[in-house]
LOVO-811941 format. One line per field, with one value per residue: residue number from 0; x, y, z of N, C-alpha, C in turn. Coordinates in steps of 0.2 Angstrom, whole numbers, plus 5000, padded with zeros to 4 digits. Layout:
% residues N
marke: (NUM, ...)
nxx: (X, ...)
nyy: (Y, ...)
nzz: (Z, ...)
caxx: (X, ...)
cayy: (Y, ...)
cazz: (Z, ...)
cxx: (X, ...)
cyy: (Y, ...)
czz: (Z, ...)
//
This chain:
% residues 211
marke: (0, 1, 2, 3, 4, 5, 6, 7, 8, 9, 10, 11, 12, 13, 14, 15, 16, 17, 18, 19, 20, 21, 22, 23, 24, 25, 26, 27, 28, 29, 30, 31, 32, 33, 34, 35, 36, 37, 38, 39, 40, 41, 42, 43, 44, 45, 46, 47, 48, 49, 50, 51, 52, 53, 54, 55, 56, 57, 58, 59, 60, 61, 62, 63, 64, 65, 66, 67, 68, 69, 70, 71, 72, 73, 74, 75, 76, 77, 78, 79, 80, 81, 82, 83, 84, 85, 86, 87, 88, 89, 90, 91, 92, 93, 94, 95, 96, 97, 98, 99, 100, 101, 102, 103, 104, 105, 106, 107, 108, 109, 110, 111, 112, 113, 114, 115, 116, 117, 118, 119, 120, 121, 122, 123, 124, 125, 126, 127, 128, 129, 130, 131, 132, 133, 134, 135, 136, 137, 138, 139, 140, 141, 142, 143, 144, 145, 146, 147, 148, 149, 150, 151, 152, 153, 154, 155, 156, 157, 158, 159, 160, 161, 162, 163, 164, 165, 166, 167, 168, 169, 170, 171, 172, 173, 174, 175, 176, 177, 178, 179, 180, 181, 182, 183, 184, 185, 186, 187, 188, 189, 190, 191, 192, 193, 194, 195, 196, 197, 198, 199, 200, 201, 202, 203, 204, 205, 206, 207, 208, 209, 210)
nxx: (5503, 5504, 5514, 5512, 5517, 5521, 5509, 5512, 5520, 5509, 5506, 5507, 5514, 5525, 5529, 5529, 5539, 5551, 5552, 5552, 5567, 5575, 5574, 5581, 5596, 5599, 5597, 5609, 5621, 5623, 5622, 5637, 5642, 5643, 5638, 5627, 5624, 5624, 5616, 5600, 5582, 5574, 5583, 5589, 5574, 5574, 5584, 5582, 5572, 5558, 5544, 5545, 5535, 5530, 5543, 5540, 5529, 5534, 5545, 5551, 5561, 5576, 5586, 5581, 5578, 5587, 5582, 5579, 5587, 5597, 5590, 5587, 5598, 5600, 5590, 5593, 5604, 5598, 5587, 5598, 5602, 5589, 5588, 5595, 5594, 5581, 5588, 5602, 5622, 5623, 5637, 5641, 5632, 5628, 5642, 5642, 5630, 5634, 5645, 5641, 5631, 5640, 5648, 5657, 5654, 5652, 5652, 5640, 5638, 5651, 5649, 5637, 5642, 5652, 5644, 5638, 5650, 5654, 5643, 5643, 5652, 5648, 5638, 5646, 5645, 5636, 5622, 5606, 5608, 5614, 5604, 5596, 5602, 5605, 5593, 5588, 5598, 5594, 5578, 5582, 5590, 5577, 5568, 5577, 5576, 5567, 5571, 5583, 5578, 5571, 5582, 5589, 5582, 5576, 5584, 5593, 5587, 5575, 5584, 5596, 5593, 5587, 5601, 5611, 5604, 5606, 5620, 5624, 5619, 5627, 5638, 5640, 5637, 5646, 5658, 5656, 5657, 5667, 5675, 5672, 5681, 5693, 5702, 5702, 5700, 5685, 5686, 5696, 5708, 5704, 5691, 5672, 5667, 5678, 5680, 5667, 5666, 5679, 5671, 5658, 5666, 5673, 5661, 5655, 5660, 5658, 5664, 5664, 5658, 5650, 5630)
nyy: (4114, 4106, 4088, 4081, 4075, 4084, 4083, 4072, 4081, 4082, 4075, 4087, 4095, 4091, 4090, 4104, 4110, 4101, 4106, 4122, 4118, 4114, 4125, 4133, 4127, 4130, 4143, 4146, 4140, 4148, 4160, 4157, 4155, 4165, 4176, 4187, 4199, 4199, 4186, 4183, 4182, 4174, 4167, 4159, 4150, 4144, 4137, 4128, 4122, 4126, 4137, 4154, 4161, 4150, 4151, 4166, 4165, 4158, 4166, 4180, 4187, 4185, 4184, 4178, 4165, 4155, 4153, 4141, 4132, 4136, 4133, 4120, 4115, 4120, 4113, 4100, 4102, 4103, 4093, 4083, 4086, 4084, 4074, 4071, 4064, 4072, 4080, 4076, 4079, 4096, 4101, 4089, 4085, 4097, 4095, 4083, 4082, 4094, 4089, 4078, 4086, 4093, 4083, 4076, 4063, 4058, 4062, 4068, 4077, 4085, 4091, 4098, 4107, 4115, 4119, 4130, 4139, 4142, 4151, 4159, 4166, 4174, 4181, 4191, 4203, 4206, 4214, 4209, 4196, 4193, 4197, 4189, 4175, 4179, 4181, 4168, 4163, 4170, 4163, 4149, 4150, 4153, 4143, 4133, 4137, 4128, 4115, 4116, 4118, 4108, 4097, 4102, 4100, 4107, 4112, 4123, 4141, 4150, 4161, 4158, 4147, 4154, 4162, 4151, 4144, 4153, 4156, 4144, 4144, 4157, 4151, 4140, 4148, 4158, 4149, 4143, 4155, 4158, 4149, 4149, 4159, 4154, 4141, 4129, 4110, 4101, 4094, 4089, 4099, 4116, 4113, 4115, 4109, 4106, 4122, 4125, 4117, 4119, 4133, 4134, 4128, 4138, 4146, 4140, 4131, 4119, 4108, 4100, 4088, 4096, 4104)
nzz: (5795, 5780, 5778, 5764, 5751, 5735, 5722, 5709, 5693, 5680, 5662, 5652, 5661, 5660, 5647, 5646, 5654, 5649, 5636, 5639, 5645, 5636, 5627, 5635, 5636, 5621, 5623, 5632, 5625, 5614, 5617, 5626, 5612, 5606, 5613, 5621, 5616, 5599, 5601, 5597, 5599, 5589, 5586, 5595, 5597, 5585, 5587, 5597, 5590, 5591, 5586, 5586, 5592, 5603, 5611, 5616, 5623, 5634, 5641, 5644, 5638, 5630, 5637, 5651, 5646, 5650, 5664, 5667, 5664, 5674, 5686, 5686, 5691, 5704, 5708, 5710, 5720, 5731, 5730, 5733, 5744, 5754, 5757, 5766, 5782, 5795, 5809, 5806, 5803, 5799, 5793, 5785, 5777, 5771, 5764, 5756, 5750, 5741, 5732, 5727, 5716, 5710, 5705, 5692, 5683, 5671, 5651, 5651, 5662, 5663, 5651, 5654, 5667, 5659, 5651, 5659, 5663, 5653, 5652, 5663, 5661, 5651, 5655, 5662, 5654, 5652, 5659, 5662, 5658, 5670, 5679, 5677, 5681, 5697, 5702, 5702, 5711, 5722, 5721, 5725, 5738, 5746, 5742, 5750, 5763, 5771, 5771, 5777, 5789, 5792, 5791, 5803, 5813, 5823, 5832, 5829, 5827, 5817, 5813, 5813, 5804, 5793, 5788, 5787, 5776, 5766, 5766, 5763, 5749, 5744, 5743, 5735, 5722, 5722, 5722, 5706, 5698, 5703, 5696, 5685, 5680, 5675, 5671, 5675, 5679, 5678, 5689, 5704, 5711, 5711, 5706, 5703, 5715, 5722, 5726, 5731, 5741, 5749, 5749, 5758, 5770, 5773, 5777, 5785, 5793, 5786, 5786, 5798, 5809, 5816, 5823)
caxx: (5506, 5503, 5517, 5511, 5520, 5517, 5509, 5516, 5518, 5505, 5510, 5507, 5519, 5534, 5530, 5532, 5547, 5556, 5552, 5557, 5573, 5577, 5576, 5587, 5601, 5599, 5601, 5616, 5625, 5622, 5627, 5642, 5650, 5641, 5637, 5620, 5623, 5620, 5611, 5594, 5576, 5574, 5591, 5587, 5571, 5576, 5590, 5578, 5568, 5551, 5540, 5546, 5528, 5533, 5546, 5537, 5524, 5536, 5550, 5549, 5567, 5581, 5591, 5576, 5576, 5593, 5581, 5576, 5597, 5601, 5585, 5587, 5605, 5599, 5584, 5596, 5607, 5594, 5585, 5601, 5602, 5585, 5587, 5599, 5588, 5582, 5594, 5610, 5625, 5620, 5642, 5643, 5626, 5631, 5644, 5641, 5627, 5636, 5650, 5636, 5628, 5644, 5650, 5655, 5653, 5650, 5652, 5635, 5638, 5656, 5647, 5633, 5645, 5658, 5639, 5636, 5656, 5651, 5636, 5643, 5659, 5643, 5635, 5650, 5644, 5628, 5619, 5601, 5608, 5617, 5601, 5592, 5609, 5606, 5585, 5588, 5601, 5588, 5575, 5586, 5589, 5572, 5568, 5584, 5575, 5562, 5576, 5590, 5576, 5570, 5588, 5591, 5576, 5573, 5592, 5594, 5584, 5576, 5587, 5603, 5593, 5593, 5608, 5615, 5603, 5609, 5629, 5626, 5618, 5631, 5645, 5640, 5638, 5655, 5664, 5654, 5659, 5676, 5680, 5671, 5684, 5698, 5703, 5701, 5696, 5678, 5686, 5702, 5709, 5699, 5687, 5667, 5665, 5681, 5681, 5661, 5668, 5681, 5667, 5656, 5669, 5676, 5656, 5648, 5664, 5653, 5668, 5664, 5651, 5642, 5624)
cayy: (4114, 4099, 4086, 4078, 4079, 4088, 4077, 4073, 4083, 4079, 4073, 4093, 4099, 4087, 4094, 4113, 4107, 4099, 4112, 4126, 4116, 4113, 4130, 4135, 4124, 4133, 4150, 4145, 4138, 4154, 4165, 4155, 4154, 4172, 4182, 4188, 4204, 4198, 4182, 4184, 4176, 4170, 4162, 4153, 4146, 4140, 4131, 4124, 4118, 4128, 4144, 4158, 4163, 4146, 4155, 4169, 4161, 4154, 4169, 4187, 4191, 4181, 4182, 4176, 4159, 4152, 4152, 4132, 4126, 4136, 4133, 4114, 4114, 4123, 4109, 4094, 4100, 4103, 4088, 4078, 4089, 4084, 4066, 4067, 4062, 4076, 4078, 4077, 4084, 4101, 4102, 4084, 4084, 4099, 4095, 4078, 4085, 4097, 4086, 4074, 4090, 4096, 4078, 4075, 4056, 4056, 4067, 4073, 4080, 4088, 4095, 4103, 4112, 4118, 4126, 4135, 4140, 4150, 4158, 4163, 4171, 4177, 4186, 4195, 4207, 4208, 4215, 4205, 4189, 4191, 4197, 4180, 4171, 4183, 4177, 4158, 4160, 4171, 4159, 4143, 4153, 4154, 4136, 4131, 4136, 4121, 4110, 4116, 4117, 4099, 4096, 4105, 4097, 4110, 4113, 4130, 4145, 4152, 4167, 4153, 4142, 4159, 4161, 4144, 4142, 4160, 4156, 4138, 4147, 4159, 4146, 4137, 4153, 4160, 4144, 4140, 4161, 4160, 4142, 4152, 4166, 4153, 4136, 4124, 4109, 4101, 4090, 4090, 4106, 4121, 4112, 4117, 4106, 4107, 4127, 4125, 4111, 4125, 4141, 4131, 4127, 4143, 4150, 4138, 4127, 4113, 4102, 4099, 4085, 4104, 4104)
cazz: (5789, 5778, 5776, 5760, 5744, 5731, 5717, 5703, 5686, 5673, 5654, 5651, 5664, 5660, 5640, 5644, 5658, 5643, 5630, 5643, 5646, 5628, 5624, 5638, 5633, 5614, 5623, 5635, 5620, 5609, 5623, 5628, 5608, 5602, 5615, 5623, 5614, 5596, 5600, 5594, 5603, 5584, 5583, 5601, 5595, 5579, 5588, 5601, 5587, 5591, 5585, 5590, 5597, 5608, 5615, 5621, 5628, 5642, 5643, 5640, 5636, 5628, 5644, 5652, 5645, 5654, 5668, 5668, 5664, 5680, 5691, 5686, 5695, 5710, 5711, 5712, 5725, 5736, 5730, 5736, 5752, 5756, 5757, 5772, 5787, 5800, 5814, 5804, 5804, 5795, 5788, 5781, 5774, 5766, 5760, 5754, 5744, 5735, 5730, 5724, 5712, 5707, 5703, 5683, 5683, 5663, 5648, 5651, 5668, 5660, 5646, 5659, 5668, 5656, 5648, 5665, 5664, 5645, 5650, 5668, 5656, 5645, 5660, 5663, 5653, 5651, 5666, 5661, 5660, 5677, 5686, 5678, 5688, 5704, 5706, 5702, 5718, 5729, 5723, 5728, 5743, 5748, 5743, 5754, 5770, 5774, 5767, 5783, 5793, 5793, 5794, 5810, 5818, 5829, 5835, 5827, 5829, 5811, 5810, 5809, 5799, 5786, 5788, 5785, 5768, 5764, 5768, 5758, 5743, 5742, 5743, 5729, 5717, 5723, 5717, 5700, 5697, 5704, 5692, 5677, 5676, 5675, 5666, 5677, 5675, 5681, 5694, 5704, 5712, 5709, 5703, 5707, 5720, 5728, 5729, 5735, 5748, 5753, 5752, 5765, 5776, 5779, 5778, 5791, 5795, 5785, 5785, 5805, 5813, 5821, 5821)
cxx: (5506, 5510, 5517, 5514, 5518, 5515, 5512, 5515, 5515, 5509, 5511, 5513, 5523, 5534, 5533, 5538, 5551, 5555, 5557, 5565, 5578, 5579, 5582, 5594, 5603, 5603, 5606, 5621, 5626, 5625, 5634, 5646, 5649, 5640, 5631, 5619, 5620, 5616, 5603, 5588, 5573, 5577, 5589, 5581, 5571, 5581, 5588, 5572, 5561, 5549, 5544, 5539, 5529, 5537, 5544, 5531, 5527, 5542, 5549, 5554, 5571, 5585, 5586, 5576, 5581, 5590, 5582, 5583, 5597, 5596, 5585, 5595, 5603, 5597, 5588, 5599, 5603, 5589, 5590, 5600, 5596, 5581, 5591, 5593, 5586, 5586, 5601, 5613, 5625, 5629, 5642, 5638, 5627, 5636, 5646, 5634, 5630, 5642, 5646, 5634, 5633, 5650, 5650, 5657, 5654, 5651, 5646, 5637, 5645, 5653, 5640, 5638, 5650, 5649, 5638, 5644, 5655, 5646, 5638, 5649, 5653, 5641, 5640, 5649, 5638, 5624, 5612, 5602, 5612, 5613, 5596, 5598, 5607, 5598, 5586, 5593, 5595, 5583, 5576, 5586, 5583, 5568, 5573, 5581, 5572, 5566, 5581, 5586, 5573, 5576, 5589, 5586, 5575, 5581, 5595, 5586, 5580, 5581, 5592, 5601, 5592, 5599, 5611, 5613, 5607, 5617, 5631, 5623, 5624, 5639, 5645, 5641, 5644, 5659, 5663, 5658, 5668, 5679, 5678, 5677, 5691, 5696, 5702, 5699, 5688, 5679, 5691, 5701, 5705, 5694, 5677, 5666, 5670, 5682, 5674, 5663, 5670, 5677, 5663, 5661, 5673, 5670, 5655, 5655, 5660, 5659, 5670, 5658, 5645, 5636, 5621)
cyy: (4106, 4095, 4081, 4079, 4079, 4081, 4076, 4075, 4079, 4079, 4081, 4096, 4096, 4090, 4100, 4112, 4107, 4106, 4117, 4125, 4116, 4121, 4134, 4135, 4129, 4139, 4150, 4144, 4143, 4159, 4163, 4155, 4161, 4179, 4186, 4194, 4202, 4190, 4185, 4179, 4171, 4163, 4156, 4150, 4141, 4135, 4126, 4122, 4119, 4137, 4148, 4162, 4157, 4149, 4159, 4168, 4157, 4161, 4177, 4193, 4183, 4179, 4176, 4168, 4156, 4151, 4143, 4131, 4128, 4133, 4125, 4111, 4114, 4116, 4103, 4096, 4102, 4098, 4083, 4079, 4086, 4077, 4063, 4067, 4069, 4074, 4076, 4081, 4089, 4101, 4096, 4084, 4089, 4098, 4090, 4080, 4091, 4094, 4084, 4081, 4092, 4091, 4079, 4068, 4054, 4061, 4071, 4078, 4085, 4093, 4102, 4108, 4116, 4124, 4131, 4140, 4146, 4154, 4162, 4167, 4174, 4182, 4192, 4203, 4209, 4207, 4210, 4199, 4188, 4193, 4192, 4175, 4174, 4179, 4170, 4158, 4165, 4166, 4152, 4145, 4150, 4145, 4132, 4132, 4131, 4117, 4111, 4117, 4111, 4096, 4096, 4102, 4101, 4112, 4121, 4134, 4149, 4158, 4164, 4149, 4147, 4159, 4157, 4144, 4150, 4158, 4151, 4140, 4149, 4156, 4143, 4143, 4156, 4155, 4144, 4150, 4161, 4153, 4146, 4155, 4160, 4144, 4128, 4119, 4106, 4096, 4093, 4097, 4111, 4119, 4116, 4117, 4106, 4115, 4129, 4121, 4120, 4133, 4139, 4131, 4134, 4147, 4149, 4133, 4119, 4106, 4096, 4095, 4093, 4102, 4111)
czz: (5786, 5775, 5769, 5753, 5740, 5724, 5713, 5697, 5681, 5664, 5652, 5654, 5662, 5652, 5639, 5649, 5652, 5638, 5632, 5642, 5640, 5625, 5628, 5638, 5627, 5618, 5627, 5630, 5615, 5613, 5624, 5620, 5603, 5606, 5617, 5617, 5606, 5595, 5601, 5596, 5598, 5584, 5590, 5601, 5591, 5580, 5592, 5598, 5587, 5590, 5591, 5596, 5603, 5613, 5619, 5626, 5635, 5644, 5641, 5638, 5634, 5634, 5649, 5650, 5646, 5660, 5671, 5669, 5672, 5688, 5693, 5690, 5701, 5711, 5713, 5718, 5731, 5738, 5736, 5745, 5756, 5759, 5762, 5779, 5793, 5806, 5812, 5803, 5799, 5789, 5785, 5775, 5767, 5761, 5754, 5748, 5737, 5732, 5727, 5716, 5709, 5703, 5696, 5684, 5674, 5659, 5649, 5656, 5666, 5656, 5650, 5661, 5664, 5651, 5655, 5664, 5657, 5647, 5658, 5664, 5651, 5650, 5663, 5662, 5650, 5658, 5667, 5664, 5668, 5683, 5685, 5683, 5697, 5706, 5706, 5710, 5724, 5731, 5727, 5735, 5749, 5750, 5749, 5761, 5774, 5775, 5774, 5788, 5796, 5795, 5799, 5814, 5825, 5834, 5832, 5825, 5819, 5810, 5811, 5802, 5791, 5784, 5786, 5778, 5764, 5760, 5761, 5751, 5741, 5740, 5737, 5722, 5717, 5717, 5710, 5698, 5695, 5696, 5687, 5675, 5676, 5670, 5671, 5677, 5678, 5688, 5698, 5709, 5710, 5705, 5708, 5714, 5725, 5732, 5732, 5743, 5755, 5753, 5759, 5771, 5779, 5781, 5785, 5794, 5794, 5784, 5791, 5807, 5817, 5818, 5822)
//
C-alpha cells in the first residue's frame, strides 16, 4: 500500500469545497431558526447566494446539504488525531485531540458549534436530516480506522482497532447530542469537550497512558 499523500486539491475542488460548504452553513441556519420542515432548497440556495440548479448539482435533498458543515468537523478531529506520532498513547492522543476540535478559542469556533447545537435540536424531528448525521459519523468511522491503526503501530489486533475507532466515533456524537438537548455552554462543565473527554474515558478508559 502506497504511503504517499494524496495531492493537493486543484483551484476547481477548493471552489465546489467552498461553494458546498457555503451552502451548508445557509441550510443549518435555516433549519436551526425555521425548521427542516418548511425550509425550502429555494430558500437554502438563495441564502447561500447561488442557482438553485447549483444546488442540485451537488446535493439531492435539502437535508442532504448539512453534509459538508458536519463532514468538515469529523475531518479536523481526525486531522489533529493523525498528527500524534505512531506508537503513542491511543487514550491521551485521543483525548488531546478531541479537546483541540471541540475547543472554542474565538467567536467563530462558538458560533460553529452553537450551529451544530440547532441543527442537531432540528434533526430531532426530522428523520432525513438525522440519517444525513448517522452517515457523516459511519463515514468518520470508517475513515478513523487507518488513523488508530498507525497509532497503534501494530500493538492492537484490527478487531480492537474497530472497535476503538467505533467507541471514539461514538463518543464524540453522544456528547455533541447529549449538550444539544440542553443549555450549556460551549466550554466549562458539560460542555462538548468535557462530556466527549468523559464518553472516551468510560468507553476506552482514554484518560489512561494504555496502548
Amino acid at each position: 500500500m502506497s504511503t504517499e499523500p494524496p495531492p493537493p486539491p486543484t483551484l476547481t475542488e477548493r471552489r465546489k469545497a467552498a461553494t458546498q460548504l457555503d451552502i451548508a452553513h445557509a441550510a443549518a441556519e435555516l433549519f436551526a431558526t425555521q425548521g427542516p420542515e418548511v425550509t425550502t432548497a429555494e430558500e437554502i440556495a438563495r441564502r447561500a447566494g447561488v442557482a438553485l440548479r447549483t444546488f442540485y448539482r451537488y446535493f439531492r435533498s435539502k437535508q442532504d446539504a448539512v453534509g459538508p458543515l458536519l463532514t468538515d468537523g469529523a475531518d479536523r478531529w481526525r486531522a489533529l488525531l493523525a498528527e500524534a506520532p505512531p506508537g503513542s498513547a491511543l487514550g491521551p492522543a485521543l483525548r488531546g485531540a478531541v479537546e483541540q476540535a471541540l475547543a472554542t478559542p474565538d467567536p467563530q469556533a462558538v458560533e460553529a458549534l452553537l450551529r451544530t447545537r440547532g441543527l442537531l435540536r432540528a434533526a430531532a424531528d426530522d428523520p432525513a436530516l438525522r440519517a444525513v448525521w448517522y452517515r457523516v459519523n459511519q463515514e468518520s468511522e470508517e475513515l478513523l480506522v487507518p488513523v488508530i491503526a498507525r497509532l497503534a503501530d501494530g500493538s492492537r489486533n484490527p478487531l480492537e482497532v474497530r472497535l476503538i475507532a467505533a467507541a471514539a466515533t461514538d463518543a464524540i456524537r453522544i456528547a455533541l447530542e447529549t449538550w444539544s438537548g440542553t443549555e450549556a455552554a460551549t466550554e466549562g462543565p458539560d460542555s462538548p469537550a468535557d462530556l466527549a473527554v468523559r464518553c472516551l474515558h468510560s468507553l476506552l478508559g482514554a484518560g489512561d497512558d494504555t496502548r
